[in-house]
C-alpha positions as CSV (number, residue, x, y, z in Angstrom):
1,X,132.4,102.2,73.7
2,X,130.6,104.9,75.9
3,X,126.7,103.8,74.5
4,X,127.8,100.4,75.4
5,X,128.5,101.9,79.4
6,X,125.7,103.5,79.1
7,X,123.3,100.2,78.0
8,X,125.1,98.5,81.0
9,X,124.5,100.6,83.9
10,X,120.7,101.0,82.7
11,X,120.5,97.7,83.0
12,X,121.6,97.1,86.0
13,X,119.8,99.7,87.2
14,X,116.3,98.6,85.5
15,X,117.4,94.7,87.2
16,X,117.6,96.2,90.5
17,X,114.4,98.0,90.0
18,X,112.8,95.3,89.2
19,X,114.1,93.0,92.0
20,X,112.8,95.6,94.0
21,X,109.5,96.1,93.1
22,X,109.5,92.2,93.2
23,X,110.6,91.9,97.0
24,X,108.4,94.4,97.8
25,X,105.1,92.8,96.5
26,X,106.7,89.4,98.1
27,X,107.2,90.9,101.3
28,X,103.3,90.9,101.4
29,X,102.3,87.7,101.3
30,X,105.4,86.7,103.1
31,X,105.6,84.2,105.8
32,X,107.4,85.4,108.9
33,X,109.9,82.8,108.6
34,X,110.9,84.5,105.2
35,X,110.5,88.2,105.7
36,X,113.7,88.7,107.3
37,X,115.3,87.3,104.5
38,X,113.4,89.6,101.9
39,X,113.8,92.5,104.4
40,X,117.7,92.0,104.4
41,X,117.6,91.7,100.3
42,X,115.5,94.8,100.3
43,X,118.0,96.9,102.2
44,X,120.9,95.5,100.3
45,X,118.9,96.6,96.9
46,X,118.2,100.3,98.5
47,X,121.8,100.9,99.3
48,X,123.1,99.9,96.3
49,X,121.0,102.2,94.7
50,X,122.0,104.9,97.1
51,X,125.9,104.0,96.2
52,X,124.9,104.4,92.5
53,X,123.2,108.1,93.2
54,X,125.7,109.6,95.5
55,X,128.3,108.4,92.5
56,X,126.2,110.1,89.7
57,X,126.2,113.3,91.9
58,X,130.0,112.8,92.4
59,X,130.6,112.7,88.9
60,X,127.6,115.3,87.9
61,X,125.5,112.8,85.7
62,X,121.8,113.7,86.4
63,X,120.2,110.5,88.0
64,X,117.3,111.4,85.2
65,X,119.6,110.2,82.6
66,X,120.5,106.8,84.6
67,X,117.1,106.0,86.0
68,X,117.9,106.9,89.6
């Protein structure tokens, strides 16, 4: 059962990678009328990853191992 945690929280964690590499390469070529939209998405993404780092330090998993 423990791989199986592991496959899920990579992931999640390559998904919100990717959604933030996409945003950011949006945020480019954005208008104005929808960059505050893909600025508020962006922060969303970054603290969710922050959550997921200060809980791997909590629980003294190396972010290496996740991807964080």
């Amino acid at each position: 059962m423990q791989a199986r945690y592991e496959d899920f929280v990579r992931d999640v964690l390559i998904t919100l990678h990717m959604n933030l590499r996409e945003l950011r390469e949006r945020k480019n070529f954005a208008d104005p009328e929808e960059l505050d939209h893909i600025e508020a998405k962006l922060l969303a993404y970054e603290e969710m990853l922050s959550i997921l780092r200060d809980s791997a330090d909590q629980f003294r998993i190396p972010r290496q191992e996740l991807g964080l």
